[in-house]
C-alpha positions as CSV (number, residue, x, y, z in Angstrom):
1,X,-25.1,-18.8,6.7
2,X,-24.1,-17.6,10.0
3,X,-20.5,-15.8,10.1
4,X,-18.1,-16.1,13.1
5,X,-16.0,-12.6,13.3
6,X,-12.3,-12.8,12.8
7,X,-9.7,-10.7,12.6
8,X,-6.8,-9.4,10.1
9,X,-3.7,-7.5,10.2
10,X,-3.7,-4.9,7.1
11,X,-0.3,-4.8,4.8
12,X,-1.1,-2.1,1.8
13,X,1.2,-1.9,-0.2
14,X,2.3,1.8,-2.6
15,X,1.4,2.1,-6.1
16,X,0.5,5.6,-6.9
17,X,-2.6,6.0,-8.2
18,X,-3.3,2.0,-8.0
19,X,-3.6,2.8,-4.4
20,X,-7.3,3.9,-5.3
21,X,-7.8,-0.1,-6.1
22,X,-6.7,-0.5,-2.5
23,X,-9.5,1.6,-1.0
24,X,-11.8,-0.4,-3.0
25,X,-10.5,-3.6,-1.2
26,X,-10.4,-1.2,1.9
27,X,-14.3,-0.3,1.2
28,X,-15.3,-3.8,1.0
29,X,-13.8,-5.0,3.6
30,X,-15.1,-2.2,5.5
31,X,-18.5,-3.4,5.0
32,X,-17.9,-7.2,6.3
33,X,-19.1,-6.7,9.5
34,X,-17.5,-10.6,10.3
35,X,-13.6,-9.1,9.7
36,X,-12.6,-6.9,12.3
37,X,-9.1,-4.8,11.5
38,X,-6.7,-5.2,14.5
39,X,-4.0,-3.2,12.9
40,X,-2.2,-1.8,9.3
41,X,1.3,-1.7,8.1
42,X,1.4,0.5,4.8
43,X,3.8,2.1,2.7
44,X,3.6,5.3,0.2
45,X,-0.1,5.0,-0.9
46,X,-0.7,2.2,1.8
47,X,0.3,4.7,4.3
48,X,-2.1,7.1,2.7
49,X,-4.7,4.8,2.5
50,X,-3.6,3.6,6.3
51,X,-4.1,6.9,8.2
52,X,-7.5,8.1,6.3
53,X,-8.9,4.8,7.3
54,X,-7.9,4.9,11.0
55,X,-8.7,8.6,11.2
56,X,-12.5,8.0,9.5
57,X,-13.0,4.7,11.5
58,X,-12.0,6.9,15.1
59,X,-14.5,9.9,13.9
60,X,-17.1,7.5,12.8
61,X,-16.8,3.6,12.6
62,X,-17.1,1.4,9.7
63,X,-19.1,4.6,7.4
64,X,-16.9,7.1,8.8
65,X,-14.1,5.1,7.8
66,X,-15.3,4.5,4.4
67,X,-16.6,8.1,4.3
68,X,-13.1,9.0,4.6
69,X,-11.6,6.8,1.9
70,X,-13.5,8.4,-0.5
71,X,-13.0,11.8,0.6
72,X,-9.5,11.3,0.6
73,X,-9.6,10.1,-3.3
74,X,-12.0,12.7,-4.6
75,X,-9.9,15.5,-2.9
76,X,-6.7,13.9,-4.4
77,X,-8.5,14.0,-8.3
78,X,-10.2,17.6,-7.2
79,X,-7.0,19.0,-6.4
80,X,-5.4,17.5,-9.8
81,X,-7.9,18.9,-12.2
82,X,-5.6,21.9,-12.7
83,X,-3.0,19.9,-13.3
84,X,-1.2,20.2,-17.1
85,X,-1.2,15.8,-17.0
86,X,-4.1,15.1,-17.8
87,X,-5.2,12.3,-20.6
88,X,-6.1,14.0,-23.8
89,X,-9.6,13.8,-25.7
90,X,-9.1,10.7,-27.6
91,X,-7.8,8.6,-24.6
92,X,-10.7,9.5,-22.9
93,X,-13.1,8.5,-25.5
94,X,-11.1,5.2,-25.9
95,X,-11.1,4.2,-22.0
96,X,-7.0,4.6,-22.1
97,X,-5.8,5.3,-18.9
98,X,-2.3,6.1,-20.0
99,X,-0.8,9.2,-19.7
100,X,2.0,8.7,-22.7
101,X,0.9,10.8,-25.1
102,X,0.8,13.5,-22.5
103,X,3.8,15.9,-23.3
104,X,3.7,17.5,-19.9
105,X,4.3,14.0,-18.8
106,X,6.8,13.4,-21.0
107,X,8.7,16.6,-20.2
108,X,8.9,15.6,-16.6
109,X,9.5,11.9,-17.3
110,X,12.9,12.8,-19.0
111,X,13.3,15.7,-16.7
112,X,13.3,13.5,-13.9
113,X,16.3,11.4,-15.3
114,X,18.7,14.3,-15.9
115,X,17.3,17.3,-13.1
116,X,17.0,16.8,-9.1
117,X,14.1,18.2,-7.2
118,X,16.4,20.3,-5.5
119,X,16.5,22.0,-8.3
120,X,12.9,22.1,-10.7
121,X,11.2,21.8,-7.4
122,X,12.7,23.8,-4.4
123,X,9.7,25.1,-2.5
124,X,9.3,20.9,-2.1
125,X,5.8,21.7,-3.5
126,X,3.4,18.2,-3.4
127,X,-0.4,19.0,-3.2
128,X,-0.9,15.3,-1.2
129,X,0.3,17.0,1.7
130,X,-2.6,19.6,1.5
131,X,-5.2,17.0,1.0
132,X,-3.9,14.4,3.7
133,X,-3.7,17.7,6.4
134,X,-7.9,18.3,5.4
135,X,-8.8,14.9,5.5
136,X,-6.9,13.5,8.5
137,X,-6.8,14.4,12.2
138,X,-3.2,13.6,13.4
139,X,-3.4,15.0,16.9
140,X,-6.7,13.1,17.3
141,X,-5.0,10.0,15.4
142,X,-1.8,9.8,17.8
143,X,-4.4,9.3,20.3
144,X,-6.3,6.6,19.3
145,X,-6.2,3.2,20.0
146,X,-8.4,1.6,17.9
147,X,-6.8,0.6,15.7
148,X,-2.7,0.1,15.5
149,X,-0.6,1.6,12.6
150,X,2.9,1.0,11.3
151,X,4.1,2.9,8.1
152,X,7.5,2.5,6.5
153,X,10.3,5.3,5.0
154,X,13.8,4.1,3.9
155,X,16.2,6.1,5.8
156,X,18.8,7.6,3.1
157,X,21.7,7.6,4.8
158,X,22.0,3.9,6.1
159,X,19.6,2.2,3.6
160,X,17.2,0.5,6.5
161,X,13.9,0.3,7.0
162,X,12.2,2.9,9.6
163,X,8.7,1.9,11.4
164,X,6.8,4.4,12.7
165,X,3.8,3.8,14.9
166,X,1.5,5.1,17.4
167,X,2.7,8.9,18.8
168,X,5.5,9.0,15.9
169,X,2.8,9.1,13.4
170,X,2.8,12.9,11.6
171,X,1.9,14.1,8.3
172,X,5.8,14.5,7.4
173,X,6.0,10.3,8.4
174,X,3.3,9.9,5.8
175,X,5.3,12.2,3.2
176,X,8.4,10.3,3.6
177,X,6.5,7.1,3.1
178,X,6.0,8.0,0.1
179,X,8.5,10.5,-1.1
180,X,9.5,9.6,-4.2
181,X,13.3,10.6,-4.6
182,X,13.5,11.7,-8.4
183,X,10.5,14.0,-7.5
184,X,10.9,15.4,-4.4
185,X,13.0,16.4,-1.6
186,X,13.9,13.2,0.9
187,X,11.3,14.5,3.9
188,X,13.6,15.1,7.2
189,X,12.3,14.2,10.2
190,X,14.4,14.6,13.6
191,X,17.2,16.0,11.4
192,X,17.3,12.3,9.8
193,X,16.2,12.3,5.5
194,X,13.4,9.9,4.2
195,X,12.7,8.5,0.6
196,X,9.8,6.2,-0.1
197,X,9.4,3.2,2.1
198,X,8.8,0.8,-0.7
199,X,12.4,0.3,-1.2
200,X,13.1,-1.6,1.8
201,X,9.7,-2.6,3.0
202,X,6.6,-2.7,0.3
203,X,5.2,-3.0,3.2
204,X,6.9,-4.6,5.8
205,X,5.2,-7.6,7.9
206,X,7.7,-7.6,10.7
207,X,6.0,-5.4,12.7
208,X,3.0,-7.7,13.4
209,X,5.3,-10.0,14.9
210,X,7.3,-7.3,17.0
211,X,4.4,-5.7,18.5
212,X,2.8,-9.0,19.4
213,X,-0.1,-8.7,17.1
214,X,-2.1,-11.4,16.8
215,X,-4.4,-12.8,14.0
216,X,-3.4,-13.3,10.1
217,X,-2.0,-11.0,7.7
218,X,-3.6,-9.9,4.7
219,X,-1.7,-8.0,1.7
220,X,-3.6,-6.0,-0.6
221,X,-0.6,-5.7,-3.1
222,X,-0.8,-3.8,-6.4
223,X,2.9,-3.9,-7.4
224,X,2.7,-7.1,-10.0
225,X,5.0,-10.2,-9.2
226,X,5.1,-11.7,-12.8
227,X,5.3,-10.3,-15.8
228,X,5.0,-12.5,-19.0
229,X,6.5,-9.9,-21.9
230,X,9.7,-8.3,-21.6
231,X,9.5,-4.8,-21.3
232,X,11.3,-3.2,-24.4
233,X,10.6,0.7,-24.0
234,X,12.7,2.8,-21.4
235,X,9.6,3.7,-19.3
236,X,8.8,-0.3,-18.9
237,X,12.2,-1.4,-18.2
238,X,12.4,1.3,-15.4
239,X,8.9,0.1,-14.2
240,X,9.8,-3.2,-14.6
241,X,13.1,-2.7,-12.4
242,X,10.9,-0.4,-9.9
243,X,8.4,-3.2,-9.7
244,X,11.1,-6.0,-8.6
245,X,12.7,-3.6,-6.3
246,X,9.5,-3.0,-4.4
247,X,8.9,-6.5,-4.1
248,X,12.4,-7.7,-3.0
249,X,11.8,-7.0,0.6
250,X,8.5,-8.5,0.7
251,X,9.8,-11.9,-0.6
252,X,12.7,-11.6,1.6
253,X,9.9,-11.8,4.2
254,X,8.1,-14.2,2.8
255,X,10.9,-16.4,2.6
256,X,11.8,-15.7,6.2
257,X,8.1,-16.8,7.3
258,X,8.2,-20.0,5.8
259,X,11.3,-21.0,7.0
260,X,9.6,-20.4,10.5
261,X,5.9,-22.2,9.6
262,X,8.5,-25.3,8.8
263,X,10.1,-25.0,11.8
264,X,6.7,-24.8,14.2
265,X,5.2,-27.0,12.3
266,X,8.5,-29.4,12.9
267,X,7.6,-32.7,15.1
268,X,11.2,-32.0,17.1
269,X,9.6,-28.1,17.8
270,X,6.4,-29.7,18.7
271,X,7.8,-32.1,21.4
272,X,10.4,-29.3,22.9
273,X,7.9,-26.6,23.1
274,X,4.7,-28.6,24.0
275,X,1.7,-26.5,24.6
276,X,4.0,-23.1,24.7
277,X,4.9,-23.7,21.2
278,X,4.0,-20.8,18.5
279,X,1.0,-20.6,16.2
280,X,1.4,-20.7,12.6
281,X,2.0,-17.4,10.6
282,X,-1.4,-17.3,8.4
283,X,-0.6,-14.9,5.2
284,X,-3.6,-14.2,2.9
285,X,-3.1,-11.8,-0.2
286,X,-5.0,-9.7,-2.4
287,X,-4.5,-8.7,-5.4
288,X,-6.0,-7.1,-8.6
289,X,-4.3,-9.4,-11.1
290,X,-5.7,-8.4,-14.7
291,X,-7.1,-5.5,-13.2
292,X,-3.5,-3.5,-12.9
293,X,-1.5,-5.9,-14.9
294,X,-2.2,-4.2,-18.3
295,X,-2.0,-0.8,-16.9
296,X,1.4,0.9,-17.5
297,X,3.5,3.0,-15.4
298,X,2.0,6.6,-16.3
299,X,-1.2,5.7,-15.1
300,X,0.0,5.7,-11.9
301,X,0.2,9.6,-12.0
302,X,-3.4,9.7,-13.4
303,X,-5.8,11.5,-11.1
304,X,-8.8,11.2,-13.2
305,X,-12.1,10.3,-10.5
306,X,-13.1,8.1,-13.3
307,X,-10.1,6.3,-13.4
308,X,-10.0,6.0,-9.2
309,X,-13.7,4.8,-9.5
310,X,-12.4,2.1,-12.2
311,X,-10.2,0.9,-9.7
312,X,-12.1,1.1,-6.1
313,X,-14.4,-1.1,-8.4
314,X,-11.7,-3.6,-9.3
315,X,-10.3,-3.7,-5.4
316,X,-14.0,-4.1,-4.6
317,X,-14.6,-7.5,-6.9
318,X,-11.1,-8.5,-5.7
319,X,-11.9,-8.3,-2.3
320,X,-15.6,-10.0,-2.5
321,X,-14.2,-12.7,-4.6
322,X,-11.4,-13.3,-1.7
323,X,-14.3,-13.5,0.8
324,X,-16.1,-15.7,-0.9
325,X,-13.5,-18.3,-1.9
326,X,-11.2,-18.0,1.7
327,X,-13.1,-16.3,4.3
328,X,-13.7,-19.8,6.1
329,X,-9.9,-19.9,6.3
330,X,-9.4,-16.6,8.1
331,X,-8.1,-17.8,12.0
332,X,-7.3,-21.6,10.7
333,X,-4.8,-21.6,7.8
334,X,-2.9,-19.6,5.2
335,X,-4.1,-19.4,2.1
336,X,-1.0,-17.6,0.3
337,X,1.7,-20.5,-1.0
338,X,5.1,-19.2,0.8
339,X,7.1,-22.2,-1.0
340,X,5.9,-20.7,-4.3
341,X,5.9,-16.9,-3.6
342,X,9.7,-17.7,-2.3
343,X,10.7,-20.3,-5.1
């Protein structure tokens, strides 16, 4: 069957570690030669994922972009083998991805409650910064117009979002995307200090609409929505809490999208505007579903490849199955429900 190309707007969203199921929806999508990407908002590991993408697609197209991805993900696990969190011989031989029974990890779990970065970590030592300054060209990426970014960093003094885009874009925007504040130092930039972007914008969607970016959305989120149990131990009620945080200002914007795809779609907005009137916001979503649901919060510090392999696959089959079922909807009609998402 012949395919008519179409374009998307990229939203990744953070995740740690579960941002390796991202660049398996990345890789996929990569290899659709039908869905062009016009542009990518991303936050933390969606930022990550973001500029390797751009940078690999400038150097190289579609392969070069895909090239990259992986590069970027077997750097992070080659640079982690050293590392004293690692999954011990029995989890391994189980297919446990967890980290609990790690005591290193344990150590710096509670750590992290009681002991600021300023203090266990004041060299602001994080070996992402290493790996994203190998793999990624940001002299070359400021340049380049191919294809539009827009990462996200909570500013810590007023609370708000921050966009950065185009010639703002460094490796310390990238850091405070996704500087986790009970790990490391907030990431100054312009004399202004940055935490993690998911807390205000996981990621944000406004920019799209700003910019005058055209074409549908599509969020490849990995932060879960529901939850059936109730999470008992201390590490799943702060990952629980973490989870709802960075998915309050998303709903927020879904809720604020729907209210506007009522009002276009309103026969009074119709008859005022005429022809001038706006399109319809198309949303689309992707999402791993079983795939990350039944991991728990360590494994989001797990660098294993095996365990990034596990998930590119899972983004992969996510992302086919999402072509398959609503790629004749791409350009004609959402296929995320706003009025349940925002319910």
């Amino acid at each position: 069957m012949l395919r008519v190309a179409k374009s998307v707007n990229l939203a990744l969203q953070g995740g740690g570690a579960h941002g390796a199921f991202t660049w398996g929806v990345l890789d996929r999508l990569l290899e659709e030669r039908h869905v062009e990407i016009d542009a990518i908002s991303g936050t933390s590991a969606g930022a990550m994922n973001a500029v390797v993408l751009a940078s690999g697609y400038q150097n190289g197209g579609r392969e070069g972009a895909r090239a990259a991805l992986e590069n970027f993900w077997r750097g992070i696990s080659r640079d982690g083998r050293l590392s004293p969190i690692q999954r011990g011989l029995m989890d391994c031989l189980l297919g446990n991805w967890s980290l609990d029974k790690n005591p290193f990890f344990l150590a710096m779990d509670v750590a992290t409650r009681f002991v600021s970065p300023y203090d266990f970590n004041p060299f602001n030592i994080n070996p992402l910064r290493d790996v994203l300054e190998r793999e990624v060209d940001f002299d070359a990426l400021r340049k380049s117009r191919d294809i539009k970014i827009f990462l996200s960093a909570t500013n810590v003094h007023t609370g708000k979002v921050r966009v950065f885009q185009g010639k703002e874009i460094t490796v310390d925007v990238v850091m405070a995307s996704a500087c986790l504040p009970f790990l490391f130092k907030a990431v100054e930039i312009e004399g202004t200090p940055y935490w993690d972007g998911g807390y205000v914008g996981n990621p944000p969607l406004f920019p799209f609409f700003r910019s005058g970016e055209g074409g549908d959305i599509l969020l490849v989120q990995t932060n879960p929505v529901m939850r059936e149990q109730t999470p008992q131990s201390a590490r799943d009620i702060l990952n629980r809490m973490n989870e709802i945080t960075f998915n309050a200002s998303l709903a927020s914007e879904f809720r604020a999208i729907g209210y506007v795809n009522r009002m276009i779609g309103s026969r009074l907005l119709r008859r005022l505007a005429g022809k001038t009137a706006p399109p319809e916001i198309r949303l689309h979503r992707i999402e791993a579903g079983e795939g990350l649901l039944d991991l728990n919060s360590s494994s989001k510090f797990n660098v294993d490849w095996s365990f990034f392999e596990h998930l590119r696959d899972i983004g992969r089959t996510a992302a086919e199955a999402f072509l398959k079922r609503n790629y004749r909807s791409i350009g004609r009609r959402s296929t995320l429900d706003l009025r349940k998402e925002a319910a």
